[in-house]
DSSP file (Angstrom, degrees, kcal/mol; ACC not computed):
  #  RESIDUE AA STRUCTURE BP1 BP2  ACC     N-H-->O    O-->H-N    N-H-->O    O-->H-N    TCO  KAPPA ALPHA  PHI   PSI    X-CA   Y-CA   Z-CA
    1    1 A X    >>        0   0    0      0, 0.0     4,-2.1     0, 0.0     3,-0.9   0.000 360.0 360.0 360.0 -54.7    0.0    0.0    0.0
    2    2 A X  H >>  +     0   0    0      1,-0.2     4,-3.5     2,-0.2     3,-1.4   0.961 360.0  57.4 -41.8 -63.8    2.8    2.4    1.3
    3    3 A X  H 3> S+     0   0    0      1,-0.3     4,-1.3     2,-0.2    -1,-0.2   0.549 103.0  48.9 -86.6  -1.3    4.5    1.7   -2.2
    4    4 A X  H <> S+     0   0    0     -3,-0.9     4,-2.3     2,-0.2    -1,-0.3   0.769 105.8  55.4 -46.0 -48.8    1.6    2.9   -4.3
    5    5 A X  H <X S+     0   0    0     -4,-2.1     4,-1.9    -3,-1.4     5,-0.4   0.961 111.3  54.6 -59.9 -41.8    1.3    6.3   -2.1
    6    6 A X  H >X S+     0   0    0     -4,-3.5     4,-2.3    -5,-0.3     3,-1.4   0.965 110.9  38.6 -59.7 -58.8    5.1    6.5   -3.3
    7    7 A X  H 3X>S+     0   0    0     -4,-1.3     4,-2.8     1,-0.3     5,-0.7   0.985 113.9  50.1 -51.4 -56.0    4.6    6.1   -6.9
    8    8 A X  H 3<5S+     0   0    0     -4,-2.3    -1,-0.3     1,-0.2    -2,-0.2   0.781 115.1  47.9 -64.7 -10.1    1.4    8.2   -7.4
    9    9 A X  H <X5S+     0   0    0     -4,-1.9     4,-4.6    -3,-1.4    -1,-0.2   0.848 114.6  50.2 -82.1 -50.1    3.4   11.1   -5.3
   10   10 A X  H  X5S+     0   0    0     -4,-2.3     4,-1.1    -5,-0.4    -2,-0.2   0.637 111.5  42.2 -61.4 -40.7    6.3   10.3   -7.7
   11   11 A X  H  X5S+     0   0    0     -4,-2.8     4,-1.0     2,-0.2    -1,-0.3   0.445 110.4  59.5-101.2 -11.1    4.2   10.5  -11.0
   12   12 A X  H  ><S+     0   0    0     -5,-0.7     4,-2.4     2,-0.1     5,-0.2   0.943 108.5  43.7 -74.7 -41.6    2.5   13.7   -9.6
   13   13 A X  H  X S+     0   0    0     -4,-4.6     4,-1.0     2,-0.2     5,-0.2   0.885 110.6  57.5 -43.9 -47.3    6.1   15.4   -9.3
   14   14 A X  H >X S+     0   0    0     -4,-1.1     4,-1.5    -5,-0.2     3,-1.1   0.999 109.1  45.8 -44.8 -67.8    6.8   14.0  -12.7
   15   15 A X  H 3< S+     0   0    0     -4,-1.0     3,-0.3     1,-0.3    -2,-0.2   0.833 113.2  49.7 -36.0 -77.3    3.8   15.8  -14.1
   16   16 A X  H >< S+     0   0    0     -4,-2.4     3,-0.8     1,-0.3    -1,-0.3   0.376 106.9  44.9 -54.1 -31.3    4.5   18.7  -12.6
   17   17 A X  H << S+     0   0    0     -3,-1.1     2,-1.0    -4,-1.0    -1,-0.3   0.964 112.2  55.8-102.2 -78.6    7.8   19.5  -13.2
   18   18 A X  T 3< S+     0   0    0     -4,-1.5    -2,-0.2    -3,-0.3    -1,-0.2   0.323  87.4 103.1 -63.0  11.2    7.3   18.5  -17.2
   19   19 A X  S <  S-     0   0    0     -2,-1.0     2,-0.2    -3,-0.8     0, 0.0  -0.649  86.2-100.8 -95.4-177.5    4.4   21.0  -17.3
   20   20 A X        -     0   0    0     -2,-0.2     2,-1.3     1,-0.1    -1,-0.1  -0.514  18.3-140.4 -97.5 156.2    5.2   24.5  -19.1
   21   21 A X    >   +     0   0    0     -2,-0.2     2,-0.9     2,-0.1     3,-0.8  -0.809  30.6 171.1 -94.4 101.7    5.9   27.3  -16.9
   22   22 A X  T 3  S+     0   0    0     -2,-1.3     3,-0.1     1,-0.3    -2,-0.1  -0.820  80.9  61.0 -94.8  86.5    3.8   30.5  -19.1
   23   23 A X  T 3  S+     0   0    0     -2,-0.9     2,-0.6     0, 0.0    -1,-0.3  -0.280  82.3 112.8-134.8  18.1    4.1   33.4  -16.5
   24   24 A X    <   +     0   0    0     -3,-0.8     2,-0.4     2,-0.0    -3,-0.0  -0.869  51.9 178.7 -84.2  96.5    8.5   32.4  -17.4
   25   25 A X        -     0   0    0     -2,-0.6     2,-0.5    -3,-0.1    -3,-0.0  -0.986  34.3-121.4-111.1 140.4    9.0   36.0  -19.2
   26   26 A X        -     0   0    0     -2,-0.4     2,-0.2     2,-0.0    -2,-0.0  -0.495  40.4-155.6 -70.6 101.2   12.5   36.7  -20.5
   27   27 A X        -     0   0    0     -2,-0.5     2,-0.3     5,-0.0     5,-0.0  -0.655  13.4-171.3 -81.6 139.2   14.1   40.4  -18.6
   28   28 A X        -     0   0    0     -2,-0.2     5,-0.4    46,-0.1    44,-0.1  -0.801  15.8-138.2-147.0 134.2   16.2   42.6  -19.2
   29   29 A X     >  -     0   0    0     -2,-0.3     4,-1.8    42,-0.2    45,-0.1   0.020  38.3-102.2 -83.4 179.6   17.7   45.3  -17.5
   30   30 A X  H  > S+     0   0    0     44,-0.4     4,-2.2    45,-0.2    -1,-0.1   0.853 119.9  53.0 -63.0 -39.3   18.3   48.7  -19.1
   31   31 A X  H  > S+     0   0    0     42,-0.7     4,-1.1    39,-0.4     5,-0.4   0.942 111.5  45.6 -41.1 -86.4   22.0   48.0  -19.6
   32   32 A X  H  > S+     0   0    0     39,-1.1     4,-2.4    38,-0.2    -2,-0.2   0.575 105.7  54.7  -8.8 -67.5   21.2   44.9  -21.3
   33   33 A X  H >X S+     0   0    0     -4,-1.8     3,-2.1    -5,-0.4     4,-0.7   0.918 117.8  46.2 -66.5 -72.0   18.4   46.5  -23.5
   34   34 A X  H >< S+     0   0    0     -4,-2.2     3,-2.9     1,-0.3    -1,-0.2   0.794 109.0  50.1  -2.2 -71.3   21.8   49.3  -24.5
   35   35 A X  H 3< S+     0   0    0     -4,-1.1     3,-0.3     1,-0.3    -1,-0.3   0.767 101.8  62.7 -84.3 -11.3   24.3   46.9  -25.1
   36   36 A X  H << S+     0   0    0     -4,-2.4    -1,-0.3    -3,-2.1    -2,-0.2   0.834 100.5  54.4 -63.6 -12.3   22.0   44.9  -27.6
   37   37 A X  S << S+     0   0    0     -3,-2.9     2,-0.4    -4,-0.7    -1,-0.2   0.240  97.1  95.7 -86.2  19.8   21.9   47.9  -29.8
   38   38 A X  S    S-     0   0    0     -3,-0.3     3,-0.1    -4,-0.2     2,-0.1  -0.780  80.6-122.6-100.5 127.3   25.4   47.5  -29.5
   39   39 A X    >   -     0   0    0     -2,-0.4     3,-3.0     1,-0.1    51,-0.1  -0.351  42.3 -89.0 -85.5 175.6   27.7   45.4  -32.3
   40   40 A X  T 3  S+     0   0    0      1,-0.3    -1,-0.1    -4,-0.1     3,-0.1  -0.207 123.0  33.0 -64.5 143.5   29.9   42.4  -31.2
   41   41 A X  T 3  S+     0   0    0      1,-0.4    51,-0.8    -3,-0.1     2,-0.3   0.231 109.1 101.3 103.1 -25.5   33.1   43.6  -30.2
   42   42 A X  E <   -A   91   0A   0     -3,-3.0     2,-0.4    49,-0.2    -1,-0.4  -0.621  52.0-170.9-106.2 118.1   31.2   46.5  -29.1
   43   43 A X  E     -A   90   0A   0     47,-2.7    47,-0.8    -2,-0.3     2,-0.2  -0.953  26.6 -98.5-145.3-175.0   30.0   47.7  -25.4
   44   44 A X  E     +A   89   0A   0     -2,-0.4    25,-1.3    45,-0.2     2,-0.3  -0.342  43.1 168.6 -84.6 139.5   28.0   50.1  -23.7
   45   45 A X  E     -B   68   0A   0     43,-0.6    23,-0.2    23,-0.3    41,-0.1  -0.846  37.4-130.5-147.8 105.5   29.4   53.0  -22.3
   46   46 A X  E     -B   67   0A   0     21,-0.7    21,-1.4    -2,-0.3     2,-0.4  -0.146  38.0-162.0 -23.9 117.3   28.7   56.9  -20.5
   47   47 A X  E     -BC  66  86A   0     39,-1.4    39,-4.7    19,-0.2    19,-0.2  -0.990  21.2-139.3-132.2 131.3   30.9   58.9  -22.4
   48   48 A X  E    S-     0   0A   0     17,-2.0     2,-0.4    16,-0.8    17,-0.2   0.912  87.6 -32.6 -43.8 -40.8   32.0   62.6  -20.9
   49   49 A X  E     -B   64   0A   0     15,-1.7    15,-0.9    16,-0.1     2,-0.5  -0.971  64.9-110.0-167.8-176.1   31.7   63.6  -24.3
   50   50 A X  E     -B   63   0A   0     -2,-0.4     2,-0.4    13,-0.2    13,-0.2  -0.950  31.0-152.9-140.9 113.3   32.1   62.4  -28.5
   51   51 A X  E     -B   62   0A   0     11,-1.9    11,-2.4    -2,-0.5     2,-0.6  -0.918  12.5-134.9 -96.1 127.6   34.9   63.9  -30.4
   52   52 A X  E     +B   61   0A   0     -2,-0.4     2,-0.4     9,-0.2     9,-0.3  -0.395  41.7 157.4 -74.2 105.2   34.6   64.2  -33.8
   53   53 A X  E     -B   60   0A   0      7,-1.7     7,-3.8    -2,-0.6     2,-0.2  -0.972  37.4-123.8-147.9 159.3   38.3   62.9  -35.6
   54   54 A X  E     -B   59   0A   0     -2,-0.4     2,-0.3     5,-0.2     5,-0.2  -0.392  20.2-178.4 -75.8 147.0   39.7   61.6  -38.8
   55   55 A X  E >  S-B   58   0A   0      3,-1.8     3,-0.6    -2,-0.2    -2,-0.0  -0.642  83.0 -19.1-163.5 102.2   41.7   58.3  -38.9
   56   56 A X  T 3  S-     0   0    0     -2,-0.3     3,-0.1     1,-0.3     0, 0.0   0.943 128.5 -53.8  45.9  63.6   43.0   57.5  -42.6
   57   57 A X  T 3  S+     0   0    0      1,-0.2     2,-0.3     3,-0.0    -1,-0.3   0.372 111.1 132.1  41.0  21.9   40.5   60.0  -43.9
   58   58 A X  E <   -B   55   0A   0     -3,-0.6    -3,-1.8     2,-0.0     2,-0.4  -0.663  56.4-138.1 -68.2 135.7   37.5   58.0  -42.0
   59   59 A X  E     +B   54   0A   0     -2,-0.3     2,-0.3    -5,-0.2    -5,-0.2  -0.977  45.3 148.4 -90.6 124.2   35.4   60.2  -40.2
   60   60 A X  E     -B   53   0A   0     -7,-3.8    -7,-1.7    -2,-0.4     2,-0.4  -0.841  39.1-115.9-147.7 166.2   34.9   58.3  -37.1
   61   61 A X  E     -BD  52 105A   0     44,-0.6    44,-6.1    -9,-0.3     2,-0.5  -0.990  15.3-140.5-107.8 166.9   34.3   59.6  -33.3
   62   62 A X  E     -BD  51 104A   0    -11,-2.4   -11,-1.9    -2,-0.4     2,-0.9  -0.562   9.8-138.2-100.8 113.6   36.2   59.3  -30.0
   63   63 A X  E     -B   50   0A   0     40,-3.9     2,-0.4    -2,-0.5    37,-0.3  -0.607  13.8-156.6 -76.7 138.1   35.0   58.7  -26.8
   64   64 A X  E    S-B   49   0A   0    -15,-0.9   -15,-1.7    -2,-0.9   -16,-0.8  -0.871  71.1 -12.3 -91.4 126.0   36.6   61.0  -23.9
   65   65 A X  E    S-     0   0A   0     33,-0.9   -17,-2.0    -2,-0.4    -1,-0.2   0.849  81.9-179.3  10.6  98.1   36.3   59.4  -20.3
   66   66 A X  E     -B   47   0A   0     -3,-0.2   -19,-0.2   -19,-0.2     2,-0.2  -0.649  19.9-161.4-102.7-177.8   33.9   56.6  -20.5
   67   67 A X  E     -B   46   0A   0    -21,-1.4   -21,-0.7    -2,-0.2   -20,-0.0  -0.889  25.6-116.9-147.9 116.4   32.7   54.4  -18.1
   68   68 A X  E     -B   45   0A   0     -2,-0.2   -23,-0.3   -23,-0.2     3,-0.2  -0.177  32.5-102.9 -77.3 129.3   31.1   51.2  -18.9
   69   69 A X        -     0   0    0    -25,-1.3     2,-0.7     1,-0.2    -1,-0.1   0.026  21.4-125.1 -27.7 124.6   27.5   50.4  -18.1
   70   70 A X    >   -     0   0    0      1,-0.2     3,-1.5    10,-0.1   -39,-0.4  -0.388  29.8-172.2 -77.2 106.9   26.6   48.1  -15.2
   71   71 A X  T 3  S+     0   0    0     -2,-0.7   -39,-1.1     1,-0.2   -42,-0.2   0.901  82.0  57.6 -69.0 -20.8   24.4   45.5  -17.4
   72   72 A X  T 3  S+     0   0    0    -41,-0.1     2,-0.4   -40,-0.1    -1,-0.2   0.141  85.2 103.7 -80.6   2.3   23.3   43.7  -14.2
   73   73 A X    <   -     0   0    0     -3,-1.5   -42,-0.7     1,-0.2   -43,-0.0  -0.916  58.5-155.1-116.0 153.5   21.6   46.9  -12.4
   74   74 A X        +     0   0    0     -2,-0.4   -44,-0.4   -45,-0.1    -1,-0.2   0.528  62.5 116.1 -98.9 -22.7   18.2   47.2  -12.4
   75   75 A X  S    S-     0   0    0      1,-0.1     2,-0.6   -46,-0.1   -44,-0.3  -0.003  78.2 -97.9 -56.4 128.1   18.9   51.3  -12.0
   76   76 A X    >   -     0   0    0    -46,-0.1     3,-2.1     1,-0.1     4,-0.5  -0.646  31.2-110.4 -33.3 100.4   17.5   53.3  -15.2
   77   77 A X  G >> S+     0   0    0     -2,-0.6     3,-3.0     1,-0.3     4,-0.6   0.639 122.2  61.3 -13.4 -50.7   20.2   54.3  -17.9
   78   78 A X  G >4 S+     0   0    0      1,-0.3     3,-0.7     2,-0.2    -1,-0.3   0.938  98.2  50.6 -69.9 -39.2   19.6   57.8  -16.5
   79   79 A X  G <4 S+     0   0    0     -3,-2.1    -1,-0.3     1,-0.2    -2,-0.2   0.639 116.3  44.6 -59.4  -6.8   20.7   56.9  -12.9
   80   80 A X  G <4 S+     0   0    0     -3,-3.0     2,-0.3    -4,-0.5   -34,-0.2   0.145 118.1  41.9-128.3  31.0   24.2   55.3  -14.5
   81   81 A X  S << S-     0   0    0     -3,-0.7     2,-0.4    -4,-0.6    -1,-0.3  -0.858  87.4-127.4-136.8 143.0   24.9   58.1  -16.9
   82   82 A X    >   -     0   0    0     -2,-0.3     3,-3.1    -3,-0.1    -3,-0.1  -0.965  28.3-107.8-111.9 136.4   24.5   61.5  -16.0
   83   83 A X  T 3  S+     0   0    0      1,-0.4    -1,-0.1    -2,-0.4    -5,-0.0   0.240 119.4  60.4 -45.9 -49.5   22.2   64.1  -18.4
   84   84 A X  T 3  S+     0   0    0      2,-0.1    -1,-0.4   -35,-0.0   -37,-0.1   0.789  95.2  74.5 -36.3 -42.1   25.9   65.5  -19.4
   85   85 A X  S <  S-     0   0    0     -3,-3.1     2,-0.4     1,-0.1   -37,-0.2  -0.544  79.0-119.2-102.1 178.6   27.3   62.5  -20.8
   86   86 A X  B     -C   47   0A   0    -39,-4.7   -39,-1.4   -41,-0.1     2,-0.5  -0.592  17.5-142.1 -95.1 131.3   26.9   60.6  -23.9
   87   87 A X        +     0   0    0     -2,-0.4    21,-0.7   -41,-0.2     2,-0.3  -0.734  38.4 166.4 -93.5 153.3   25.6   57.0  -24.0
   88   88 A X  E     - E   0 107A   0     -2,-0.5   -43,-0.6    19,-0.3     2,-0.3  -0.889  49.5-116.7-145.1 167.1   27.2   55.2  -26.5
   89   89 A X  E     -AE  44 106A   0     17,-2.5    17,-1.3    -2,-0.3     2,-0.4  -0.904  48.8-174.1 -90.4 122.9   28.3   51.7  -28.4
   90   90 A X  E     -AE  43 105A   0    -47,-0.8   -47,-2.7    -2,-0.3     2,-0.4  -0.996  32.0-136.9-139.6 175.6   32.3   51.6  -28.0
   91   91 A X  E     -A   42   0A   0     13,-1.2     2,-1.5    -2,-0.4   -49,-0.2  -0.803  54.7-103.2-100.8 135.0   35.2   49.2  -29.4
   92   92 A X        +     0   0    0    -51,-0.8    11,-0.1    -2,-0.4     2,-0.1  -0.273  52.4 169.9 -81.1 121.7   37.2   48.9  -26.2
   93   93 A X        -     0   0    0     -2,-1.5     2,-0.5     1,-0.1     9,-0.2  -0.353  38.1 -68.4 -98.8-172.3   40.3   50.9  -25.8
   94   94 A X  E     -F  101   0B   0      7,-2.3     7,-1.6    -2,-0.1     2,-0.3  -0.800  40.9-127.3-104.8 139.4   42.9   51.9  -23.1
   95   95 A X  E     +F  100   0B   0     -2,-0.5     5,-0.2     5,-0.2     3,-0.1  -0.701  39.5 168.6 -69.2 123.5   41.9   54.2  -20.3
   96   96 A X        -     0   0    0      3,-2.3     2,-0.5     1,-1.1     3,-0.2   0.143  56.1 -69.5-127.0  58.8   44.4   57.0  -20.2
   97   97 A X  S    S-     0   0    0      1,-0.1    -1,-1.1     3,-0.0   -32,-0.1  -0.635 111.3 -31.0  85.9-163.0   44.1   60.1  -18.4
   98   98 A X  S    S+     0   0    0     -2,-0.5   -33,-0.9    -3,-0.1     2,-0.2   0.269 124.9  77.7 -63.3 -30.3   41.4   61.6  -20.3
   99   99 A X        -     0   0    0     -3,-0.2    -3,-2.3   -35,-0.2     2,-0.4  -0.664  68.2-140.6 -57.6 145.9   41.9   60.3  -23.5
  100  100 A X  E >   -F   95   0B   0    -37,-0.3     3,-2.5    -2,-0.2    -5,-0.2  -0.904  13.4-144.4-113.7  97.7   41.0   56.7  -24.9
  101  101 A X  E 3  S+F   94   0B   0     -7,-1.6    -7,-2.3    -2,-0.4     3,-0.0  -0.334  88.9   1.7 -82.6 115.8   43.5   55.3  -27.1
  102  102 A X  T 3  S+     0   0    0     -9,-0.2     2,-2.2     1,-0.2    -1,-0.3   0.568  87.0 137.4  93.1 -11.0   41.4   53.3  -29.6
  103  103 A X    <   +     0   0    0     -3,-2.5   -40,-3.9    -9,-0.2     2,-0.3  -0.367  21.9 171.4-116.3  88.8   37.6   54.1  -28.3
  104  104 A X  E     -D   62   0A   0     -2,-2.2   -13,-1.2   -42,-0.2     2,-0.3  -0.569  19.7-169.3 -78.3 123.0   35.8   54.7  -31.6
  105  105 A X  E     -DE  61  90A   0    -44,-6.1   -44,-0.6    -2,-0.3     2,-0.5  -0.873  26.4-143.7-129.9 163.8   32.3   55.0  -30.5
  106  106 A X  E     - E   0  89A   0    -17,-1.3   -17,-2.5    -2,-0.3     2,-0.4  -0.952  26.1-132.0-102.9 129.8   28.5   55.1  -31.9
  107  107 A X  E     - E   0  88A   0     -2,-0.5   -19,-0.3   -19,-0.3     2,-0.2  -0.778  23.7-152.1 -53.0 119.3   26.2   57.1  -30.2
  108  108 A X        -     0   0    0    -21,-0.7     2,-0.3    -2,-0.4   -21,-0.2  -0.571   7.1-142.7 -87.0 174.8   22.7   55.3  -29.4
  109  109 A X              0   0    0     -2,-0.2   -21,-0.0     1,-0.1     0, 0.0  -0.831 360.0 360.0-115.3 158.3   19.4   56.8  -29.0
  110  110 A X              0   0    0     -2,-0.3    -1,-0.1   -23,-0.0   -76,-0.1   0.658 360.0 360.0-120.7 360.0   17.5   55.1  -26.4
């Protein structure tokens, strides 16, 4: 008797488990939603400002002191950039002083 209760406990947990979870919606925080508009190679980043320069008659621009988005905070884009800086796409470069050796960026719109 006992090993009946076991099984029928045993094939409700099987059910259960194998049914589909629909309230499972896929999140993402506001970083995230950024750094998908973002290309590979590419990530998102608060930039002081976007300088316009040439590089082997490319027109391309520079970011000046970023700081890259937390993609895991839950925080509004506007609480991790502030209304002064630029949000951006950037190729990562080296932090140096104030200049970024190498961090050619896209502006995004959000």
């Amino acid at each position: 008797m006992q090993f009946k209760n076991i099984i029928a406990f045993v094939s409700l947990a099987v059910m259960a488990s194998a049914a589909p979870a629909e309230n499972l919606v896929e999140r993402t925080t506001p970083g995230q939603a950024v750094q998908n508009q973002c290309s590979q190679g590419q990530t998102a980043k608060c930039c002081n400002s976007l300088q316009k320069a040439v590089a082997n008659l490319i027109p391309i621009q520079i970011g000046l002191n970023c700081v890259s988005l937390d993609l895991l905070s839950v925080l509004p884009i506007g609480d991790q950039c502030t209304q002064s800086q630029a949000l951006a796409c950037c190729s990562s470069g080296q932090q140096t002083g104030l200049v970024n050796i190498g961090n050619v960026c896209v502006p995004v719109s959000l």
